[in-house]
Short mmCIF file of the C-alpha atoms (twelve columns), coordinates in Angstrom:
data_MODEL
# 
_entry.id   MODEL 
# 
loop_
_atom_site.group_PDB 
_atom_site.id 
_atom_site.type_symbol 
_atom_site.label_atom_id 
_atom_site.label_alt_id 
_atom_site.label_comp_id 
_atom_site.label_asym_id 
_atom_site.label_seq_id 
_atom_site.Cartn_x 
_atom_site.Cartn_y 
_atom_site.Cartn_z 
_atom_site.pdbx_PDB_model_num 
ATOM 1   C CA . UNK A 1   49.709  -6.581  20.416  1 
ATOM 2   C CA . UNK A 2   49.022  -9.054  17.652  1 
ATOM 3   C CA . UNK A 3   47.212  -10.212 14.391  1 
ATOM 4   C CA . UNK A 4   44.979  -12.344 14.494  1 
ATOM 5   C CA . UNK A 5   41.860  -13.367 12.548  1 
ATOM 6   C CA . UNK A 6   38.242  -12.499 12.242  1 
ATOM 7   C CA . UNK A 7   35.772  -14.218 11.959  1 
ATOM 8   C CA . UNK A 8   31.844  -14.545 10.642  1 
ATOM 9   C CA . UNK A 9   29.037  -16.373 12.580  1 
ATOM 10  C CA . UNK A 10  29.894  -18.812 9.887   1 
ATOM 11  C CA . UNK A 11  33.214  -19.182 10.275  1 
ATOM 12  C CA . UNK A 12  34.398  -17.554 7.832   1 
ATOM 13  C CA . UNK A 13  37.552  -15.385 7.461   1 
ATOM 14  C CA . UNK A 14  36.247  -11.791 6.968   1 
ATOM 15  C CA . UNK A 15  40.225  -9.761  7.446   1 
ATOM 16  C CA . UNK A 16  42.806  -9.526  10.097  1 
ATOM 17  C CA . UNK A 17  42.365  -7.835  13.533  1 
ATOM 18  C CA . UNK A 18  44.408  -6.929  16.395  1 
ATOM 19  C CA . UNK A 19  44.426  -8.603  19.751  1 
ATOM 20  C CA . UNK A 20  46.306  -6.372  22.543  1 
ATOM 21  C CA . UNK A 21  47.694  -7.935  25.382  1 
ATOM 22  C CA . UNK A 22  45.970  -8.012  28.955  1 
ATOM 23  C CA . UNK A 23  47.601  -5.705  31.268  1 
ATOM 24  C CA . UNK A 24  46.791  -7.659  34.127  1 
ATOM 25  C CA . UNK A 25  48.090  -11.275 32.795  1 
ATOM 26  C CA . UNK A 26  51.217  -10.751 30.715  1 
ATOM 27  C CA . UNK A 27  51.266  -13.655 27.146  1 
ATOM 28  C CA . UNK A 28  47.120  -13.170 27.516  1 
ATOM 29  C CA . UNK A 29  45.667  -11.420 24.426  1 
ATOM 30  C CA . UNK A 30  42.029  -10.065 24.364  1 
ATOM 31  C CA . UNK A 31  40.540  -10.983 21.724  1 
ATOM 32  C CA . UNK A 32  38.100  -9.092  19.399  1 
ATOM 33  C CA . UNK A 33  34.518  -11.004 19.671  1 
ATOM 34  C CA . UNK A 34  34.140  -13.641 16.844  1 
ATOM 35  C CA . UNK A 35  38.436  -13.677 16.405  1 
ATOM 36  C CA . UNK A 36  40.529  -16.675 16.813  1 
ATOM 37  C CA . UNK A 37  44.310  -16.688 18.224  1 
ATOM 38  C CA . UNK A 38  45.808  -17.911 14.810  1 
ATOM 39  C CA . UNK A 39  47.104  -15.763 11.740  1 
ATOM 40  C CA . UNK A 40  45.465  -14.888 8.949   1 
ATOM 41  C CA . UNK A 41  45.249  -17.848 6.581   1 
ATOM 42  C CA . UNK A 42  46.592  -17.491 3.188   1 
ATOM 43  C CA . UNK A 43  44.172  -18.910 1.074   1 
ATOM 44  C CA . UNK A 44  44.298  -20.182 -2.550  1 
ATOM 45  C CA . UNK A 45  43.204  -17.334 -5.190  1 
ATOM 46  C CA . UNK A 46  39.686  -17.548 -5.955  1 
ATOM 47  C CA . UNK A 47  39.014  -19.445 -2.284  1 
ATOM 48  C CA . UNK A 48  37.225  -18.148 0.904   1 
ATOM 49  C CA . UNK A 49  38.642  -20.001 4.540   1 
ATOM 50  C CA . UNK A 50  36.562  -21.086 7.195   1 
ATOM 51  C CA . UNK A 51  37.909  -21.949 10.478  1 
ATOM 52  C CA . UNK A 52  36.830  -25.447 11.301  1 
ATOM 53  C CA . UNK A 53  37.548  -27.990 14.561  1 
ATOM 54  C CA . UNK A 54  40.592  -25.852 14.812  1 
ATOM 55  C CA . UNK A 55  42.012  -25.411 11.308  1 
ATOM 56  C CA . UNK A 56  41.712  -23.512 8.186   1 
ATOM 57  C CA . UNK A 57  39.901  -24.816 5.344   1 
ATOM 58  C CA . UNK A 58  39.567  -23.730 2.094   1 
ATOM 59  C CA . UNK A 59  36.689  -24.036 -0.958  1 
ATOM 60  C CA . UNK A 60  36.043  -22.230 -3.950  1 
ATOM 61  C CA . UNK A 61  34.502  -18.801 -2.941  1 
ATOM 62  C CA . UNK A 62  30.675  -18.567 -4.222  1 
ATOM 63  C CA . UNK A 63  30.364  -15.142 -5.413  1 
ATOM 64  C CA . UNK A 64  26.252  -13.852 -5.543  1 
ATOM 65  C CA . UNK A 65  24.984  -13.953 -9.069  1 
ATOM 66  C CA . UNK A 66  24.759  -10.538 -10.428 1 
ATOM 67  C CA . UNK A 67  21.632  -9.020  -9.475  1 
ATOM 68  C CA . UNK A 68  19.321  -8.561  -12.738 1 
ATOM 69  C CA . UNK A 69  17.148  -5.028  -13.024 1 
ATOM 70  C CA . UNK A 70  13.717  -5.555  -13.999 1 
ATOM 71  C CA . UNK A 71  13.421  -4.080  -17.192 1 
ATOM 72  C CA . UNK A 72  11.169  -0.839  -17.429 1 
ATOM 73  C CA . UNK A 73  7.571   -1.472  -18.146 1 
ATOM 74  C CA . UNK A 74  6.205   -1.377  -21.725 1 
ATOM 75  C CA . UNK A 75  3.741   1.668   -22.465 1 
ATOM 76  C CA . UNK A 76  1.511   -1.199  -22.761 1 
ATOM 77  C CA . UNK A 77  1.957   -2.151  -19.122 1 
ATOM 78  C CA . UNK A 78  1.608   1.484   -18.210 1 
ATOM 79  C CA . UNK A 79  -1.566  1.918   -20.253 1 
ATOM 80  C CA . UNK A 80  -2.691  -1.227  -18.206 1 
ATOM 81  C CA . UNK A 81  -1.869  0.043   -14.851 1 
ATOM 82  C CA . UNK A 82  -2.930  3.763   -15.263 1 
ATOM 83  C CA . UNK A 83  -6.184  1.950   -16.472 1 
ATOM 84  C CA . UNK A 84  -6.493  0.379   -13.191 1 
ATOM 85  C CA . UNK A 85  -5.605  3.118   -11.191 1 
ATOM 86  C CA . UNK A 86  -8.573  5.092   -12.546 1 
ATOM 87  C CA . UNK A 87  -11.162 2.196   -11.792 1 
ATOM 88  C CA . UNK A 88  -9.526  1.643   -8.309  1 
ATOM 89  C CA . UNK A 89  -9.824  5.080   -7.085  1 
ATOM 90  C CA . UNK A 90  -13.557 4.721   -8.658  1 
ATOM 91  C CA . UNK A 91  -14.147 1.824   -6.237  1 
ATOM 92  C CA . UNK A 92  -12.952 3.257   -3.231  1 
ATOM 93  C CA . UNK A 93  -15.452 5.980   -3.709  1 
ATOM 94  C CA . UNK A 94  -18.233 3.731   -4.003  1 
ATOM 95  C CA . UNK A 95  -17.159 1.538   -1.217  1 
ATOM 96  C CA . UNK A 96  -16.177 4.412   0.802   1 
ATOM 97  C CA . UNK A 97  -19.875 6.127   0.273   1 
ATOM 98  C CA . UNK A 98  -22.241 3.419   -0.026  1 
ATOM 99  C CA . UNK A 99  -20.536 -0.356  0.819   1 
ATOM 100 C CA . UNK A 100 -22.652 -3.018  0.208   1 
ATOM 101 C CA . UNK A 101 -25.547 -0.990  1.178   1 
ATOM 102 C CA . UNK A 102 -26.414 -0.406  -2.413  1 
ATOM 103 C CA . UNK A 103 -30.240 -2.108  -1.817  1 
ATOM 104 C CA . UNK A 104 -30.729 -0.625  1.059   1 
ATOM 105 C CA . UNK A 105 -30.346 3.265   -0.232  1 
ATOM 106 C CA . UNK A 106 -31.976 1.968   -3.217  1 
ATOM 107 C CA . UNK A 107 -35.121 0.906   -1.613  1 
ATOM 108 C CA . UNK A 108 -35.129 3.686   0.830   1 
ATOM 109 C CA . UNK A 109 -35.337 6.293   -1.765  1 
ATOM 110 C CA . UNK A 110 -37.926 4.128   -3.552  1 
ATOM 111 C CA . UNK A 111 -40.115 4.443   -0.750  1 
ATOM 112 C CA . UNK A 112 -39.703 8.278   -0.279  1 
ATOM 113 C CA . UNK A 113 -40.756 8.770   -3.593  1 
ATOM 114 C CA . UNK A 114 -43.671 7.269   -2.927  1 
ATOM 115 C CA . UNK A 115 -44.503 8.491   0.485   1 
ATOM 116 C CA . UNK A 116 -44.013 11.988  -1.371  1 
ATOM 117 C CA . UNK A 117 -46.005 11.042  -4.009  1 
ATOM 118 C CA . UNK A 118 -49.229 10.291  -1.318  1 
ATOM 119 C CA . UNK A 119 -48.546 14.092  0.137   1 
ATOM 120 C CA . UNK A 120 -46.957 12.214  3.173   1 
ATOM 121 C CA . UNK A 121 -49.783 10.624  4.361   1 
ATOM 122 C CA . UNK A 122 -50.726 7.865   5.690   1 
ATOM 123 C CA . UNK A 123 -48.294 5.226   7.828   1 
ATOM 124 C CA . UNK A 124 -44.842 6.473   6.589   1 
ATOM 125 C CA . UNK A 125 -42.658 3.695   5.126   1 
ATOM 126 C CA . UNK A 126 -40.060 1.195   7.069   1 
ATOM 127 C CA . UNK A 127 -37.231 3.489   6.078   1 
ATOM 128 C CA . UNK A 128 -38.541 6.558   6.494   1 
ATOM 129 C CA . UNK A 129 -39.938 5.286   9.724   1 
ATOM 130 C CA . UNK A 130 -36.057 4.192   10.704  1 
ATOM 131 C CA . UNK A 131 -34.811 7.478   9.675   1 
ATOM 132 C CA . UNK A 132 -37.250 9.778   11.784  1 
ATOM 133 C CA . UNK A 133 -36.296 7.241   14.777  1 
ATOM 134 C CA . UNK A 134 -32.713 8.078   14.160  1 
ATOM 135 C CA . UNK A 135 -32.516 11.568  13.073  1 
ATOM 136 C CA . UNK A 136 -35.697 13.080  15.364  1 
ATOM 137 C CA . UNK A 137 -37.101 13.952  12.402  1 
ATOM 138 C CA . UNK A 138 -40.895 14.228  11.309  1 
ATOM 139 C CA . UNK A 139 -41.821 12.108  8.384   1 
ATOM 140 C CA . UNK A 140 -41.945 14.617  5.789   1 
ATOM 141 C CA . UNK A 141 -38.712 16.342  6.907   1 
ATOM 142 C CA . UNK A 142 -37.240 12.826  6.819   1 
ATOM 143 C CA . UNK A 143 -38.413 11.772  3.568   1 
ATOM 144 C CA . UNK A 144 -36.858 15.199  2.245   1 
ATOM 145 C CA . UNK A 145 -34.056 14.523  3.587   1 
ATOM 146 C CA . UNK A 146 -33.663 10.825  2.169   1 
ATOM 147 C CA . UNK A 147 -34.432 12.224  -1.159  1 
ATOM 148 C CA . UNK A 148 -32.186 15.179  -0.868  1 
ATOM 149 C CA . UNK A 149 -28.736 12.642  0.019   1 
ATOM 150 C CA . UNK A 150 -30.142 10.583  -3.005  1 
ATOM 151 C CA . UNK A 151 -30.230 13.157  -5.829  1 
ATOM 152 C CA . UNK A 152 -26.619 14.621  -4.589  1 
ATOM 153 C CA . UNK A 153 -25.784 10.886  -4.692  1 
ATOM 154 C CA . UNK A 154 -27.120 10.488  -8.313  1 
ATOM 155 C CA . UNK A 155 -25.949 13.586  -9.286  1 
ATOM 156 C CA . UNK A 156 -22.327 12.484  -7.951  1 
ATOM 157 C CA . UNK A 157 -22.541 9.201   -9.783  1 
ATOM 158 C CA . UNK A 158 -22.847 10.906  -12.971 1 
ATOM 159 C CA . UNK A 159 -20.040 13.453  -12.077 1 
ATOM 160 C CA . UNK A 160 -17.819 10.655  -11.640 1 
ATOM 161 C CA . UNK A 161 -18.523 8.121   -14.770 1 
ATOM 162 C CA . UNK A 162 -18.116 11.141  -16.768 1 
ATOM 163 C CA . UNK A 163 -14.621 11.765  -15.479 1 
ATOM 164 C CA . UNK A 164 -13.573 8.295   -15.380 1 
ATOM 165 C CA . UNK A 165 -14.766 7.950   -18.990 1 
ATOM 166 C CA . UNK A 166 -13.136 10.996  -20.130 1 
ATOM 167 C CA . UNK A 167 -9.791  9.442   -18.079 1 
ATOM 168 C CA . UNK A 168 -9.689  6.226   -19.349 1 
ATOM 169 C CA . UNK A 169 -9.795  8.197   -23.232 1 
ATOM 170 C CA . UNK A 170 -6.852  10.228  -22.563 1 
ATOM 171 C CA . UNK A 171 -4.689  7.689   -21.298 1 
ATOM 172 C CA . UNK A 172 -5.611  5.306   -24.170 1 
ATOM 173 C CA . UNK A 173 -4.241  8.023   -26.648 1 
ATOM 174 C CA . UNK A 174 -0.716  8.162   -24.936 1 
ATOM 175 C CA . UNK A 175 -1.375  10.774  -22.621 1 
ATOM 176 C CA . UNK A 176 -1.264  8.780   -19.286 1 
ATOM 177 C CA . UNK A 177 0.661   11.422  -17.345 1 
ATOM 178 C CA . UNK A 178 -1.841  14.522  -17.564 1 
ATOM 179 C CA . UNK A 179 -4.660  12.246  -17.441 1 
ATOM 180 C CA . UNK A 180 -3.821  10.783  -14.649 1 
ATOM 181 C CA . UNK A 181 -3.163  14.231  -12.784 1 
ATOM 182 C CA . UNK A 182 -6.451  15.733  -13.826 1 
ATOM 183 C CA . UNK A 183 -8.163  12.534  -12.439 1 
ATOM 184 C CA . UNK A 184 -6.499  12.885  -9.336  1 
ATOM 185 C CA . UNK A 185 -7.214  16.512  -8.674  1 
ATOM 186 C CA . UNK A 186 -11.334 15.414  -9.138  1 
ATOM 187 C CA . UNK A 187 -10.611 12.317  -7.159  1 
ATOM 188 C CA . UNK A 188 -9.595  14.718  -4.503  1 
ATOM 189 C CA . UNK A 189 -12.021 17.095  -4.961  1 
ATOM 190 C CA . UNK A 190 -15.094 14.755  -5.429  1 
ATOM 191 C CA . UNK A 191 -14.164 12.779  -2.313  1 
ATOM 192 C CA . UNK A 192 -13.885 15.956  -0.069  1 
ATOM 193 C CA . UNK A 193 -17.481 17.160  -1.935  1 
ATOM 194 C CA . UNK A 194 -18.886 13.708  -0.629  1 
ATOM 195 C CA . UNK A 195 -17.582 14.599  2.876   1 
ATOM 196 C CA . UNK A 196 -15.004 11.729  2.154   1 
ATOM 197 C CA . UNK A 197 -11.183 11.409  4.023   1 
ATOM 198 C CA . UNK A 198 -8.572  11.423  1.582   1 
ATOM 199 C CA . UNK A 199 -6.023  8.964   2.696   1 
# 
């Protein structure tokens, strides 16, 4: 059994190891992976050796520069960011419900209204028309029903800008925390009202 010296991918000397000798070939040592068959080097204070065609050579070790903490973000910067939050989560909602489908609701519910308004007669309307084909309805049960998704929509719409509003306040008069836990507990709650799954 002997020293001898480890070894990085690089080259470089990481400590001493120990090589025992091969039972079947007697002056053989096995050697650790990534170890050479020479001594440790002793290398200059402040210098790191790398093994190189053979022999040691030694440089200045480069120590890492000190990792630097971000500093803590200003209650400006958490104003801004609790700010965001609150329109975010107002976005996915929207997106989540609706999409980019905005004029298509819109003029669906337009032409309920007036479909209802001429005691559902006549030719119903292209989307009421599409929505009996898909649903089985008959046209006045589908024009109810197109109606009925738009007012909880509406109604929904409101629910939510109050909230938001009221959110937004808060946190712009230091209180960030709570107001950002009540307006997660009606996120929650309005998205499961809206049949919505909370993530």
């Amino acid at each position: 059994m002997r020293t001898v010296s480890q070894l990085d991918h690089h080259g470089y000397f990481i400590g001493p190891v120990t090589a025992d000798e091969s039972p079947l070939e007697p002056g053989v040592y096995l050697l650790p992976g990534g170890a050479v068959d020479v001594p440790p080097p002793e290398a200059p204070p402040g210098h790191s050796a790398q093994w190189v065609d053979g022999a040691w050579v030694f440089a200045p070790a480069v120590h890492p520069a000190p990792r630097m903490e971000p500093a803590p973000p200003t209650p400006e910067q958490l104003e801004a960011q609790a700010l965001k939050r609150i329109d975010r989560d107002t976005d996915d909602i929207y997106r989540d419900v609706i999409g980019f489908r905005a004029p298509e609701y819109e003029t669906a519910e337009r032409e309920a209204q007036a479909f209802q308004a001429a005691n559902f007669e006549g030719e119903p309307p292209p989307t009421v028309a599409s929505w009996m084909r898909a649903s089985g309805m008959n046209a006045q049960d589908a024009t109810l029903d197109i109606l009925a998704q738009s007012a909880t929509w509406r109604s929904a719409v409101l629910h939510i800008r109050s909230h938001r509003l009221q959110a937004k306040a808060s946190v712009r008069t230091g209180q960030a925390d709570a107001a950002l836990a009540t307006w997660s507990n009606f996120v929650t709650q309005i998205r499961a009202d809206l049949g919505l799954v909370t993530a």
